[in-house]
N, CA, C and O atoms as CSV, one atom per row, in Angstrom:
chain,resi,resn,atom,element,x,y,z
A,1,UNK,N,N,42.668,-11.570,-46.016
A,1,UNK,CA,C,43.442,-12.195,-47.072
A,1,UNK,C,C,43.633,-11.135,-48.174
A,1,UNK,O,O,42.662,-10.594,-48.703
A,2,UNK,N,N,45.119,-10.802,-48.564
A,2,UNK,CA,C,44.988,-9.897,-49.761
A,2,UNK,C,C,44.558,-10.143,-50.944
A,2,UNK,O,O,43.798,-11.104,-51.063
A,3,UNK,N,N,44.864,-9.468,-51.970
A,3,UNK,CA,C,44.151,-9.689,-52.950
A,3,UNK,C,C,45.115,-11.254,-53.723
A,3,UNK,O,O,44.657,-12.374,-53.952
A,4,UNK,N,N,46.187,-10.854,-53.898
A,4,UNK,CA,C,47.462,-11.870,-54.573
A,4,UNK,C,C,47.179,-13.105,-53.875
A,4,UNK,O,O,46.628,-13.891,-54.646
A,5,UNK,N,N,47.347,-13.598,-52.670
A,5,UNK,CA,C,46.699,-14.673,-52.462
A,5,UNK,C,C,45.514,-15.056,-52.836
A,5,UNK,O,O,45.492,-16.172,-53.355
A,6,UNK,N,N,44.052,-14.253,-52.706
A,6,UNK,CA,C,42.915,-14.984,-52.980
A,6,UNK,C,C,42.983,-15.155,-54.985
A,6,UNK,O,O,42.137,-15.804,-55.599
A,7,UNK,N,N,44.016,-14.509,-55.587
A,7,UNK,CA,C,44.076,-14.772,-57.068
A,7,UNK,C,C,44.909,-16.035,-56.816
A,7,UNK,O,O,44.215,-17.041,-56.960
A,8,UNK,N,N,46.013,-16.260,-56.527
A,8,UNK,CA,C,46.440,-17.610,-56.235
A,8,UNK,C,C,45.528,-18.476,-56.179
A,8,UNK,O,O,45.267,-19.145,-57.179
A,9,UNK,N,N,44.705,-18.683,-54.742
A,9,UNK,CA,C,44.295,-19.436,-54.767
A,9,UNK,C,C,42.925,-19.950,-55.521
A,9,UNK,O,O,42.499,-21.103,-55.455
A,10,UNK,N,N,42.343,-18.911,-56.223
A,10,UNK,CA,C,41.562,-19.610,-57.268
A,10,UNK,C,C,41.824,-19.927,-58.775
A,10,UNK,O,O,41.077,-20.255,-59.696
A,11,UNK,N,N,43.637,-19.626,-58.641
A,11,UNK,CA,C,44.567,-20.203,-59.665
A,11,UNK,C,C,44.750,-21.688,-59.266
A,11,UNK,O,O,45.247,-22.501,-60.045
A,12,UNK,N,N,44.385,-21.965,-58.183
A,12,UNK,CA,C,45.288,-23.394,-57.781
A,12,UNK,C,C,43.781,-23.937,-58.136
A,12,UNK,O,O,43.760,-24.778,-59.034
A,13,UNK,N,N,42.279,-23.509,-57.451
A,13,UNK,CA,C,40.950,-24.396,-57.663
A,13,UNK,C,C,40.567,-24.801,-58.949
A,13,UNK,O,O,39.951,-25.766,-59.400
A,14,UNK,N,N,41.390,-23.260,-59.672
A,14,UNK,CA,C,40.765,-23.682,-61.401
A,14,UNK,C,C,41.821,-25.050,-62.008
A,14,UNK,O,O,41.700,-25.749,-63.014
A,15,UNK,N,N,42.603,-25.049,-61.184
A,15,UNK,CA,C,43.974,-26.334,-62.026
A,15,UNK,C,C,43.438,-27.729,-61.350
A,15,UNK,O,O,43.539,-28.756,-62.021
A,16,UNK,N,N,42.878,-27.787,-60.058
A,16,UNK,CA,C,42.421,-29.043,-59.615
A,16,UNK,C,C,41.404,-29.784,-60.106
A,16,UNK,O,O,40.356,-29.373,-60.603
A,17,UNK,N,N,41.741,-30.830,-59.954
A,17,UNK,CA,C,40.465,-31.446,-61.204
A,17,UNK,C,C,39.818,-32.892,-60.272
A,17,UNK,O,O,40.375,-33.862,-59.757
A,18,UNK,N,N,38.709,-32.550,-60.353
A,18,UNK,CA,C,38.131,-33.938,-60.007
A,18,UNK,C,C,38.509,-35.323,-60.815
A,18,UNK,O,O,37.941,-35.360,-61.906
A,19,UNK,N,N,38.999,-36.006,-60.651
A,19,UNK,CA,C,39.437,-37.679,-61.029
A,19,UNK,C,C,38.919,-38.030,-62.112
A,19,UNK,O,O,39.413,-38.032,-63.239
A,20,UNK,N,N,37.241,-38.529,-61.538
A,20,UNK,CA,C,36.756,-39.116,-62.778
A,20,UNK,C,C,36.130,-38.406,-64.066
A,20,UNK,O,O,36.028,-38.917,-65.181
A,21,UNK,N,N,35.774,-37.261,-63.723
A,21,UNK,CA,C,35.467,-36.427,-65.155
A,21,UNK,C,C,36.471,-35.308,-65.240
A,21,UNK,O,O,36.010,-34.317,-65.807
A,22,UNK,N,N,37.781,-35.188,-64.812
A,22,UNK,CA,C,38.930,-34.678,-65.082
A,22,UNK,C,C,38.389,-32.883,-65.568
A,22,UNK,O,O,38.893,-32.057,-66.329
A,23,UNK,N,N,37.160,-32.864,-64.698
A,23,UNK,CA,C,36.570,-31.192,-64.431
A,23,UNK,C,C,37.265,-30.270,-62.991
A,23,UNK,O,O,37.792,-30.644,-61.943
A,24,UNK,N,N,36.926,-28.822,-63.615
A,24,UNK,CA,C,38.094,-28.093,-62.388
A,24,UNK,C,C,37.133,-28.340,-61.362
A,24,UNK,O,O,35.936,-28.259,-61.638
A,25,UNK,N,N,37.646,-28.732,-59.814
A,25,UNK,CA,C,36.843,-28.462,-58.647
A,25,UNK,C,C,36.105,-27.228,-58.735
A,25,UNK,O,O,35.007,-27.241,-58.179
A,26,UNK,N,N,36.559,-25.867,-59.467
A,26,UNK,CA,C,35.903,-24.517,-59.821
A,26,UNK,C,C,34.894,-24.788,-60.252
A,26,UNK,O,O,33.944,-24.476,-59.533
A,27,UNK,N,N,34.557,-25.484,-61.599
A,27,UNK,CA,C,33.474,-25.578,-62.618
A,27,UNK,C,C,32.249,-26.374,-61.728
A,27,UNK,O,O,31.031,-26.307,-61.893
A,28,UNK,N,N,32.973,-27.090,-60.803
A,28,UNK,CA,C,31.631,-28.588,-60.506
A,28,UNK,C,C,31.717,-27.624,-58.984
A,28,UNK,O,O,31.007,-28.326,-58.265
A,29,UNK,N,N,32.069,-26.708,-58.300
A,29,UNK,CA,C,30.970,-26.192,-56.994
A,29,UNK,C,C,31.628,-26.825,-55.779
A,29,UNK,O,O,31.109,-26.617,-54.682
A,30,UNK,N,N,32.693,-27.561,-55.863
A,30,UNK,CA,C,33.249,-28.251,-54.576
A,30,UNK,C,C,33.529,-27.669,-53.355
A,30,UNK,O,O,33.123,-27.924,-52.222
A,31,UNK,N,N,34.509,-26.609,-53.907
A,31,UNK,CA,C,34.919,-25.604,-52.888
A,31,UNK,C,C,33.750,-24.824,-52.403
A,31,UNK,O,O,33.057,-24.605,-53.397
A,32,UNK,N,N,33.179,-24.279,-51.305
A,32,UNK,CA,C,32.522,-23.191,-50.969
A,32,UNK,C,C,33.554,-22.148,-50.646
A,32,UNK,O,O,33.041,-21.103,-50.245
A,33,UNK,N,N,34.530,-22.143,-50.692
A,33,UNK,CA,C,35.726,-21.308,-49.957
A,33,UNK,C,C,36.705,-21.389,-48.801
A,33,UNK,O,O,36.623,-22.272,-47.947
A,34,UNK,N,N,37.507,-20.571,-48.800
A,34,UNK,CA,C,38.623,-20.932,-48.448
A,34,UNK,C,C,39.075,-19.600,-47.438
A,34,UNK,O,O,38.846,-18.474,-47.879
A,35,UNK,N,N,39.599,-19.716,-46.332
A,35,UNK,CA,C,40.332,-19.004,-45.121
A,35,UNK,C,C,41.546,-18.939,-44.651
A,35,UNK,O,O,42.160,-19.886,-44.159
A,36,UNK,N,N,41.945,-17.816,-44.783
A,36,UNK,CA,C,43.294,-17.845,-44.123
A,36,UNK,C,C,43.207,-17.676,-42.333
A,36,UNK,O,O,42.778,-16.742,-41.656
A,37,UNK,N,N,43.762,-18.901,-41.960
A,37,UNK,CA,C,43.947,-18.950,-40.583
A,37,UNK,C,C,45.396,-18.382,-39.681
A,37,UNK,O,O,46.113,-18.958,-38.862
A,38,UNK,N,N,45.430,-16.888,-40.303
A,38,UNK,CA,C,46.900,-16.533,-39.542
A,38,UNK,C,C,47.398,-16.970,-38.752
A,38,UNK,O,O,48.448,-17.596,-38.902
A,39,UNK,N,N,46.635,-16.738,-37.277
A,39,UNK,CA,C,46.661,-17.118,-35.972
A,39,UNK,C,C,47.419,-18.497,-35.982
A,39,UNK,O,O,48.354,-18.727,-35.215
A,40,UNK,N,N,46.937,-19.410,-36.923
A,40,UNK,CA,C,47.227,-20.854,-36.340
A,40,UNK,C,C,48.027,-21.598,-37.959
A,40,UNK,O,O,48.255,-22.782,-38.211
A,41,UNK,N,N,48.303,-20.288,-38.855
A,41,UNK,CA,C,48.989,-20.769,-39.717
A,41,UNK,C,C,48.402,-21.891,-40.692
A,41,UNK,O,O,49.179,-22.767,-41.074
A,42,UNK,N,N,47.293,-21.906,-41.043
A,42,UNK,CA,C,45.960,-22.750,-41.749
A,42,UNK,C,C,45.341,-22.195,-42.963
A,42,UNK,O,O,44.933,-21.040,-43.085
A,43,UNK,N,N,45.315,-22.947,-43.678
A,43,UNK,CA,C,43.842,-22.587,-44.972
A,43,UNK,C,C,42.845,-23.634,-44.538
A,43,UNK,O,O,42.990,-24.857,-44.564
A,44,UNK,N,N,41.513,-22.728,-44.021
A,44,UNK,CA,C,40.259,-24.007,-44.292
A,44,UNK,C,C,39.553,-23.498,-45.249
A,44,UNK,O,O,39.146,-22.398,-45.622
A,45,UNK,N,N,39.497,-25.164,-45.707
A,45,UNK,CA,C,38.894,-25.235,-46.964
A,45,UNK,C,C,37.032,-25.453,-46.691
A,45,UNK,O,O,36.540,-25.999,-45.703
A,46,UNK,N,N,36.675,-25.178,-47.234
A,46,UNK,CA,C,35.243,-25.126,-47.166
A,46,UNK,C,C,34.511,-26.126,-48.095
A,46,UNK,O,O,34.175,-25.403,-49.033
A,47,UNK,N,N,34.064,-27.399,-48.374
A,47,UNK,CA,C,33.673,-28.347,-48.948
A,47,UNK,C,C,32.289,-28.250,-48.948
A,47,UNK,O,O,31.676,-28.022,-47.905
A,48,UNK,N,N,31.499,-28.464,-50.482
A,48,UNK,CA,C,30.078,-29.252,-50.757
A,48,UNK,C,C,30.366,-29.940,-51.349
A,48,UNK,O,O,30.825,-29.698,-52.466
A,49,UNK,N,N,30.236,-31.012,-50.904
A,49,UNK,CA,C,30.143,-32.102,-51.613
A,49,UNK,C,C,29.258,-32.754,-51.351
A,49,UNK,O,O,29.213,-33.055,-50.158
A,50,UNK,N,N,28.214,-33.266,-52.172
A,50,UNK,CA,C,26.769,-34.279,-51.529
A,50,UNK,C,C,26.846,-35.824,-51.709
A,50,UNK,O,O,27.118,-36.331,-52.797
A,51,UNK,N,N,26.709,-36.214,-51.097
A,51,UNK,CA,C,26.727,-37.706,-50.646
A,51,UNK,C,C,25.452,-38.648,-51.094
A,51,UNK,O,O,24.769,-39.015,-50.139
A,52,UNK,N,N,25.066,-39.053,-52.258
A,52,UNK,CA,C,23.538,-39.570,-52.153
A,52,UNK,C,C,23.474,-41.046,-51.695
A,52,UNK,O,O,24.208,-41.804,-51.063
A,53,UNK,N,N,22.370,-41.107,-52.246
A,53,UNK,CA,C,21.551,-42.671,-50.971
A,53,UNK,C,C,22.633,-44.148,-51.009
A,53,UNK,O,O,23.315,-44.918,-50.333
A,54,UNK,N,N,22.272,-43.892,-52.018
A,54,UNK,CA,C,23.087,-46.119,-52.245
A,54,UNK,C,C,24.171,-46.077,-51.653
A,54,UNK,O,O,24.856,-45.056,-51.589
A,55,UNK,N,N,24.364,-46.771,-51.330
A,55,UNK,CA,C,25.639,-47.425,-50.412
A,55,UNK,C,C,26.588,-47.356,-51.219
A,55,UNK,O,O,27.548,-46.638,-50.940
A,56,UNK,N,N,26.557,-47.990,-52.262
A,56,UNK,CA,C,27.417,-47.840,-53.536
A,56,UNK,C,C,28.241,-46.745,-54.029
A,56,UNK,O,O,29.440,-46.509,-54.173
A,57,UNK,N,N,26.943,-46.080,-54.264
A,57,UNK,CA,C,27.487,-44.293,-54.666
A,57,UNK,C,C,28.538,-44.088,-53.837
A,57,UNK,O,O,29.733,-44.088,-54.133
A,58,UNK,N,N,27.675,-43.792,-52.055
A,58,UNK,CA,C,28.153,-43.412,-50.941
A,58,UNK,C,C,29.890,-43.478,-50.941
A,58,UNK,O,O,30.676,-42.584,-50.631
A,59,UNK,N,N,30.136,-44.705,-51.350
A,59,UNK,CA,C,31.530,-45.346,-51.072
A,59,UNK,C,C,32.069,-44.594,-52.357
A,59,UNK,O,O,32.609,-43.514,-52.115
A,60,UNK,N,N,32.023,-44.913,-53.438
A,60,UNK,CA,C,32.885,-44.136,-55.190
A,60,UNK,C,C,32.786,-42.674,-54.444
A,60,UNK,O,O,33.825,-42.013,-54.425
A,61,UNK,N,N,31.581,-42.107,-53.812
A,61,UNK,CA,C,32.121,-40.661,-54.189
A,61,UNK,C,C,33.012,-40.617,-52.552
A,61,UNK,O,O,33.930,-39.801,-52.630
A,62,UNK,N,N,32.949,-41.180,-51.385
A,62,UNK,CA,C,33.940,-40.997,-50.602
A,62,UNK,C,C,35.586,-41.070,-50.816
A,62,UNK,O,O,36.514,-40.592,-50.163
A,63,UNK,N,N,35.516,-42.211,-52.507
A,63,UNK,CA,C,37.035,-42.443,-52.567
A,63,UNK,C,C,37.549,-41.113,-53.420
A,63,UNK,O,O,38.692,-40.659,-53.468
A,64,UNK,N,N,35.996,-40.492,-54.272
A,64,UNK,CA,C,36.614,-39.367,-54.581
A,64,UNK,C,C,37.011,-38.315,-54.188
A,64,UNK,O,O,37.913,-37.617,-54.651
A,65,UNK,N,N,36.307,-38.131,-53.244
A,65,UNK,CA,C,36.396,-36.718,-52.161
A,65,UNK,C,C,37.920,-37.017,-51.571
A,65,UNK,O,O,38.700,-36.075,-51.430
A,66,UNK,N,N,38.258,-38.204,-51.276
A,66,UNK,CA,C,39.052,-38.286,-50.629
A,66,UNK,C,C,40.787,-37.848,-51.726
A,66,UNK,O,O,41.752,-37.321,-51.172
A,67,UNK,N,N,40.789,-38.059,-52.591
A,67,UNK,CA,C,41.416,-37.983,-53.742
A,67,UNK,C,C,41.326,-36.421,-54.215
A,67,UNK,O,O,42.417,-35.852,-54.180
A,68,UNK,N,N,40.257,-35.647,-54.637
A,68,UNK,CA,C,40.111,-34.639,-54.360
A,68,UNK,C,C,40.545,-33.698,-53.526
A,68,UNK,O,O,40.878,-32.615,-54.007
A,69,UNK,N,N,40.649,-33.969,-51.795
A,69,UNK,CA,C,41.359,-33.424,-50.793
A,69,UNK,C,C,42.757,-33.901,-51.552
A,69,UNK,O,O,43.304,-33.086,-52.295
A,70,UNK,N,N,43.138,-34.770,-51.431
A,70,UNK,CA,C,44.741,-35.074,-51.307
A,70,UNK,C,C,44.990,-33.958,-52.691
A,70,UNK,O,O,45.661,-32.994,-52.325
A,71,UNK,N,N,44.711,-33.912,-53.742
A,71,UNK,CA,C,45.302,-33.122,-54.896
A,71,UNK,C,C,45.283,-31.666,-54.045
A,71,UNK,O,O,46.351,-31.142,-53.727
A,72,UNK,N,N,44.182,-31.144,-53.751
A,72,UNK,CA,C,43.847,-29.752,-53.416
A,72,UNK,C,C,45.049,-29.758,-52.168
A,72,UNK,O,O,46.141,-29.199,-52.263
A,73,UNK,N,N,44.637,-30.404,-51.184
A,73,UNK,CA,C,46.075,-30.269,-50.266
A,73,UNK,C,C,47.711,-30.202,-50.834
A,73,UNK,O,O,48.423,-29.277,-50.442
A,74,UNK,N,N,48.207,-31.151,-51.698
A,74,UNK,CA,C,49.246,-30.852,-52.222
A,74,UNK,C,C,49.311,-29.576,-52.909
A,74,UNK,O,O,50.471,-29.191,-53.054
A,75,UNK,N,N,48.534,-28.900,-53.319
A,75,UNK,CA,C,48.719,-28.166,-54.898
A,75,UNK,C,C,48.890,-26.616,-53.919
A,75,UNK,O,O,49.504,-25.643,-54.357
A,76,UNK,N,N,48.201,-26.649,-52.519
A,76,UNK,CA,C,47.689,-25.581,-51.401
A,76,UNK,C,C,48.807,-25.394,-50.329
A,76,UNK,O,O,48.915,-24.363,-49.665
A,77,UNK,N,N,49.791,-26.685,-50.193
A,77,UNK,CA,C,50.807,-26.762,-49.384
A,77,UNK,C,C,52.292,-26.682,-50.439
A,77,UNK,O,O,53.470,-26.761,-50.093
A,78,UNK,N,N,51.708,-26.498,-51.801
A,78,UNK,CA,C,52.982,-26.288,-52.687
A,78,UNK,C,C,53.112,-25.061,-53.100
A,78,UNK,O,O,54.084,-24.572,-53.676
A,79,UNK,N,N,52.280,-24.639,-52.849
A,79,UNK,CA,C,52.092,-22.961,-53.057
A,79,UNK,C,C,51.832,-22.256,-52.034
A,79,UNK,O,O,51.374,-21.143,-52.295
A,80,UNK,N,N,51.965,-22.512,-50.954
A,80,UNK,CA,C,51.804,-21.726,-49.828
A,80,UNK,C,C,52.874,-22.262,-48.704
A,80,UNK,O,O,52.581,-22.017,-47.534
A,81,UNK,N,N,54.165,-23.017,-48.982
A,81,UNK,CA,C,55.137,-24.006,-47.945
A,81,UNK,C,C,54.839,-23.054,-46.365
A,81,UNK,O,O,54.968,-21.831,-46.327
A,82,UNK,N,N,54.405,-23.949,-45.078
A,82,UNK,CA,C,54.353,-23.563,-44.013
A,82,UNK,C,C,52.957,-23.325,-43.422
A,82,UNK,O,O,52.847,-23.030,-42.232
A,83,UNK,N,N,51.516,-23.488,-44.500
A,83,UNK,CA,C,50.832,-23.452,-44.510
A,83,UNK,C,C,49.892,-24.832,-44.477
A,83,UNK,O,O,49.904,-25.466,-45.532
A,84,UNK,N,N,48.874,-25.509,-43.118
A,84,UNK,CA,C,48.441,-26.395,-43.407
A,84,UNK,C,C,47.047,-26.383,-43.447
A,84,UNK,O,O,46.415,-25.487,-42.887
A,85,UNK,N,N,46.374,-27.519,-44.206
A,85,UNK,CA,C,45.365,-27.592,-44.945
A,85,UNK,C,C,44.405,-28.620,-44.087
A,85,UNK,O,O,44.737,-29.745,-43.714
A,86,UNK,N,N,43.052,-27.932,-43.846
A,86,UNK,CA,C,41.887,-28.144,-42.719
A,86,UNK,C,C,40.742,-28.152,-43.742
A,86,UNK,O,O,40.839,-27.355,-44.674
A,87,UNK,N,N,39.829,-28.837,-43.691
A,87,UNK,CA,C,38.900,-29.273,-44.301
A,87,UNK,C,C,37.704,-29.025,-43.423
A,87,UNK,O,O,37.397,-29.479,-42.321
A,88,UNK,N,N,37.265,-28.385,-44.031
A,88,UNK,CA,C,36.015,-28.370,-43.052
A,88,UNK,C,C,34.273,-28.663,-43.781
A,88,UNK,O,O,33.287,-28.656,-43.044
């Protein structure tokens, strides 16, 4: 990956923001990183995200993660058109 892309793309992590405390995915550790998949025309994204016990939690932070992907995917497929977005 050259250099101009990997500045891109931690232009796009610092603008994404987690939902409920409207913090960059950068600041809160979400991303572990990110790959360019030439071969197959892909960015995987590399996710920590921790999941704790209660059932409760479990579910709020799944709707966030999930919300989370969808921003990071748009913001990754708007700046990169032709490029699709793998979660891993």
């Amino acid at each position: 990956m050259d250099a101009s892309m990997k500045q891109k793309l931690q232009r796009i992590l610092d603008r994404v923001e987690e939902p409920v405390y409207n913090t960059s995915i950068t600041d809160l550790g979400i991303v572990d990183g990110i790959r360019h998949d030439e071969e197959n025309d892909k960015l995987l994204v590399f996710l920590n995200f921790m999941h704790p016990g209660p059932k409760c939690c479990a579910v709020i932070n799944g709707l966030v993660l999930n919300s989370i992907k969808k921003l990071l995917a748009e913001a990754l497929e708007d700046a990169f058109p032709g490029l699709s977005v793998e979660y891993v």
